[in-house]
N, C-alpha and C positions, 0 to 999 in steps of 0.2 A: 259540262260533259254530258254527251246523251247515254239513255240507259242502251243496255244489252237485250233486252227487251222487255214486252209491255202485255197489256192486256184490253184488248178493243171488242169496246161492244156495242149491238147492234141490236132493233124489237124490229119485228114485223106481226102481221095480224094472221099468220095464213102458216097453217102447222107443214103445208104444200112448199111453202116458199121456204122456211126455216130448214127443210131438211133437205132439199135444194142448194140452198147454202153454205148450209155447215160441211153438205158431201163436197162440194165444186173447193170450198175453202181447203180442207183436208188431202182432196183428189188434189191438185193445186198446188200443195205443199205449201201454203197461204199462212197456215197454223197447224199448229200441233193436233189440237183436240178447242172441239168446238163443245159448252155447254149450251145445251134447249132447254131455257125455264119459263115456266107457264107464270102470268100475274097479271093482272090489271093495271092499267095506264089511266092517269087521270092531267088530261092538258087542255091548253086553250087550241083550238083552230080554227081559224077564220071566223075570231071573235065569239066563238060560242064554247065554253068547258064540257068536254068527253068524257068520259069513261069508257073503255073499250079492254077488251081481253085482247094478252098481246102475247108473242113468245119474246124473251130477251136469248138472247146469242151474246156467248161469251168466247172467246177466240184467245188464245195464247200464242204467242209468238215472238220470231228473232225481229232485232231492228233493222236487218237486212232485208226483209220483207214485209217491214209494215205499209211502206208506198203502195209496192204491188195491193196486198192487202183491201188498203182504203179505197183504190182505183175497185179492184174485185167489187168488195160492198157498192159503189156508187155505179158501176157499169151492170149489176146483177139485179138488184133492189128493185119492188115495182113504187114504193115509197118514192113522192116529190121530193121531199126531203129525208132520206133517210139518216138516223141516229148513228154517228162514228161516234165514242167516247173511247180515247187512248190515256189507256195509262200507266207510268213504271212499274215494272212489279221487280223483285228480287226472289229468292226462295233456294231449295238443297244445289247445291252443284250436278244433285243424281239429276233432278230433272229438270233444271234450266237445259243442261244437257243432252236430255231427249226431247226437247222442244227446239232446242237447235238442230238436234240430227233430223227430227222428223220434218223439218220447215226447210232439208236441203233438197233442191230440184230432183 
């Protein structure tokens, strides 16, 4: 049984790009409410280990729009490969319910 909805996140490097898409997400009706958390990333790419200052974007949302959503992040993104991670979440009826109402077109 799939969940009723989830919580997808996404980093970018670029505080320009992060608030670009958490508005376009929001504007959108994509998510609810977008968190901007500042932190360091430390990964391999193209064989050599980074560390880089990143923003993580945290996105809440219906499962009626996590498609749209994921499409948004990969058609927005200036990231090659940018970072989707979905996941179920549960929580009050108060506000699983304002994340449904505010995720309606």
């Amino acid at each position: 049984m799939a969940a009723d909805y989830y919580q997808v996140v996404t980093t970018t490097d670029s505080p320009d790009e992060a608030d670009t898409l958490a508005s376009g997400i929001v504007d959108n009706h994509l998510g609810a409410c977008v968190h901007v958390i500042p932190m360091t990333s430390v990964y391999r790419w193209e064989g050599k280990v980074t560390r880089e200052p990143e923003l993580r974007l945290v996105v809440k949302t219906a499962a009626d729009r996590l498609d749209r959503l994921i499409e948004y992040i990969k058609n927005n993104h200036s990231y090659d490969i940018p970072q989707v991670v979905v996941t179920e979440i549960g929580g009050t009826d108060e506000y699983l319910n304002w994340v449904r109402d505010e995720t309606r077109p």
